[in-house]
C-alpha positions as CSV (number, residue, x, y, z in Angstrom):
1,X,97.3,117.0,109.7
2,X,99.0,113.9,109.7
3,X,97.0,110.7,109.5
4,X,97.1,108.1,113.2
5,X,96.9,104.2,113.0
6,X,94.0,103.0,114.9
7,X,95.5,101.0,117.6
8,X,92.4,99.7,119.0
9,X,91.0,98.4,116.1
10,X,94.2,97.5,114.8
11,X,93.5,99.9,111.3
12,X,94.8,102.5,109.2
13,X,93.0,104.2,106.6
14,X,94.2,106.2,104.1
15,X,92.9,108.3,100.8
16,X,93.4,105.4,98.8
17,X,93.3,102.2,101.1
18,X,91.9,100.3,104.2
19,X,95.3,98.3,106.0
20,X,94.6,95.6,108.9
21,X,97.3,95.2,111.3
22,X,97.6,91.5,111.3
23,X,98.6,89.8,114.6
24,X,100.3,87.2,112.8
25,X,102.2,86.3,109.8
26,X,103.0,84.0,106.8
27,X,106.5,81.8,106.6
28,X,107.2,83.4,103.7
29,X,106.5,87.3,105.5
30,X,108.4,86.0,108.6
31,X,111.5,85.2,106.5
32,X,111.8,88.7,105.2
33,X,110.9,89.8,108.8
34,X,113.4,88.0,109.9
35,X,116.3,89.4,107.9
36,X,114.6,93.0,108.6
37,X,114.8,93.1,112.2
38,X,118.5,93.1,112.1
39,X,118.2,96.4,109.4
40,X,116.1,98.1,112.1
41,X,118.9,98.7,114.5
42,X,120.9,99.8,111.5
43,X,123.0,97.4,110.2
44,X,123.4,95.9,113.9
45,X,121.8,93.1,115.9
46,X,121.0,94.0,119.1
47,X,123.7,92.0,121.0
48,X,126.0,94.1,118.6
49,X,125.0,97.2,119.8
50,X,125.1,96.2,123.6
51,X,128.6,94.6,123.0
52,X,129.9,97.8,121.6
53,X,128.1,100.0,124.2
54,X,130.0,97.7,126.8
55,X,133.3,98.1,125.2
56,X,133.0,101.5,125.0
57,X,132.3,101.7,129.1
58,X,134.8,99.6,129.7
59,X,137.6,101.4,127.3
60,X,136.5,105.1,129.1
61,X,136.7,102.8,132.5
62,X,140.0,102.0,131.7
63,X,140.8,106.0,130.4
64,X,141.0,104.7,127.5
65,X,139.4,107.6,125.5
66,X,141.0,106.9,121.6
67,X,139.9,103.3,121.4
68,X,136.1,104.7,122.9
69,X,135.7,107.0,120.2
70,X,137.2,104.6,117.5
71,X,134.5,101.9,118.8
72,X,131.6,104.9,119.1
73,X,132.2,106.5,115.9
74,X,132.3,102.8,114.1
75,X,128.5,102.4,115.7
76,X,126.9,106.1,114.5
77,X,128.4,105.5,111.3
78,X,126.5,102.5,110.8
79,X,123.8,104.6,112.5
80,X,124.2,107.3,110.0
81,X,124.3,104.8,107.0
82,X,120.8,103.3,107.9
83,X,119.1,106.7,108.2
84,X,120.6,107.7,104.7
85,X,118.5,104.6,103.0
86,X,116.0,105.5,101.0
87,X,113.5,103.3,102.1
88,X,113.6,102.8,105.9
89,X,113.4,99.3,107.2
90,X,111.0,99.9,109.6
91,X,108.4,100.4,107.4
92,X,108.9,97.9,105.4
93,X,108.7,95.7,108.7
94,X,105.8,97.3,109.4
95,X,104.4,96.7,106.1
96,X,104.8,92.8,106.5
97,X,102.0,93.2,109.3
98,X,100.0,95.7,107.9
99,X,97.4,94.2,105.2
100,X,95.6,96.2,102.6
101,X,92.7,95.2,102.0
102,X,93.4,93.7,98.3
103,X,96.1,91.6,100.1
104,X,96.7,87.8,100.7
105,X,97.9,87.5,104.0
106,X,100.3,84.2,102.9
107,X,102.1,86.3,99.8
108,X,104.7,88.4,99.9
109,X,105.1,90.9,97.4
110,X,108.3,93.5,97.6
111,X,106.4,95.9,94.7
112,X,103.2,95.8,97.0
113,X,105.1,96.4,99.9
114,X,106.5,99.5,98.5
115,X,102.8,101.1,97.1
116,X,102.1,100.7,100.6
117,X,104.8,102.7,102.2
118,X,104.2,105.1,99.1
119,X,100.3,105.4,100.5
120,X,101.7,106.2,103.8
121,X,103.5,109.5,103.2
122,X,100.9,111.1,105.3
123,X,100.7,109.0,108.0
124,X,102.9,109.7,111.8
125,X,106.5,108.4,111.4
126,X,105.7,107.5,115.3
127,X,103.3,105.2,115.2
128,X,105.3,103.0,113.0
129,X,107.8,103.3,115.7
130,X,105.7,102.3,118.1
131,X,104.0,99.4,116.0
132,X,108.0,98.3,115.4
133,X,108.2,97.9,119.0
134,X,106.0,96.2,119.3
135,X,106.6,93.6,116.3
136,X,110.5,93.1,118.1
137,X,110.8,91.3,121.0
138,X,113.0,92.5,123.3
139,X,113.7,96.0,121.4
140,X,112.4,98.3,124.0
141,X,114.4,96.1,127.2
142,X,117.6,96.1,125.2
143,X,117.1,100.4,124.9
144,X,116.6,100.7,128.4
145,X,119.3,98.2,129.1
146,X,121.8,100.1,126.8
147,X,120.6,103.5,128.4
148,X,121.1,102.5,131.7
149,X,124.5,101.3,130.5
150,X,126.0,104.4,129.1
151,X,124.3,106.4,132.3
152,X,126.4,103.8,134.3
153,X,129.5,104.3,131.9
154,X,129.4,108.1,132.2
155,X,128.9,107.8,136.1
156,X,132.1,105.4,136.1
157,X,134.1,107.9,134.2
158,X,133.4,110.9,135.8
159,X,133.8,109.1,139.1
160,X,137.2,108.1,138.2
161,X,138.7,111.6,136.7
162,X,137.2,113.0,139.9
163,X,139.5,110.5,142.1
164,X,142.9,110.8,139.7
165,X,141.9,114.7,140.2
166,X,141.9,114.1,143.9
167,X,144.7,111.8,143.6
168,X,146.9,114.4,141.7
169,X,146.1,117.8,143.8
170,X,147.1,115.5,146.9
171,X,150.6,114.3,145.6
C-alpha cells in the first residue's frame, strides 16, 4: 500500500524519515522554486501554453488544420520531453516545502533534496500533485481556463465544418 501525506497536519512519514510541509520558504529555496515552476508545465510557462492553445483554436477556426498540428505537436513534444526526465520537477518542487526533520529550513541542498525524493518511492505520485497545486498560484485556473478553451475550440470547429457542409450540399 502506498504511503498518504497528512494534509491536516501538514506531515509525511516514511520508513526512514519524519518531513513537515512548511508553509513558507527561504530566498535561497524560493529562487530554485522559482526556476522550477516553469519545469512543472514542461518546459513551458503557463502563458506559453495558453498562447499556443489559443493559436491552435484560432488556426482550426480559420481551417487551418497543418499549421494546428505543427503548433500542437511542438507543445506534447515538450510535454513528452519533461515526462522522459529522470527526476520529475514536481518533486523536487515539492521537496523545497517539504522539511525532514534533520533539515534547516534556510539551506538549500540539491544532494538532500534528492535523498528525499529517493525516500519517497512509496509514497502516492498524487498527492504531490496535489501539494504542487497548491504551491502554484494560478496552476489549477490556468487548467480550467485552457480546458474550457480547447472545449470552445472544438465547439468552433465542428460548428464551422457543419456550416461549409450545409453550405456545400446547398450549392
Amino acid at each position: 500500500m502506498l504511503r498518504k501525506i497528512d494534509f491536516e497536519h501538514g506531515v509525511l512519514k516514511t520508513e526512514n524519515h519524519i518531513y513537515r510541509i512548511s508553509k513558507s520558504i527561504s530566498v535561497k529555496r524560493y529562487k530554485e522554486f522559482e526556476l522550477m515552476q516553469t519545469e512543472v508545465a514542461y518546459g513551458y510557462t503557463f502563458k506559453d501554453i495558453e498562447k499556443s492553445l489559443t493559436q491552435v483554436r484560432e488556426e482550426l477556426n480559420k481551417l487551418k488544420f497543418v499549421d494546428a498540428s505543427v503548433t500542437l505537436d511542438n507543445l506534447m513534444s515538450g510535454i513528452k520531453r519533461g515526462l522522459e526526465r529522470e527526476n520529475n520537477v514536481t518533486l523536487k518542487m515539492c521537496a523545497l516545502f517539504m522539511l525532514r526533520e534533520d533539515e534547516k529550513a534556510a539551506d538549500y541542498d540539491e544532494a538532500l533534496q534528492q535523498e528525499k525524493i529517493k525516500d519517497w518511492e512509496d509514497v502516492d505520485i498524487a498527492d504531490f500533485f496535489e501539494l504542487a497545486m497548491n504551491l502554484i498560484p494560478g496552476l489549477l485556473s490556468a487548467y480550467r481556463k485552457i480546458s474550457q478553451s480547447i472545449s470552445k475550440g472544438a465547439e468552433n470547429l465542428m460548428m464551422e465544418l457543419l456550416n461549409t457542409t450545409e453550405k456545400e450540399k446547398s450549392e
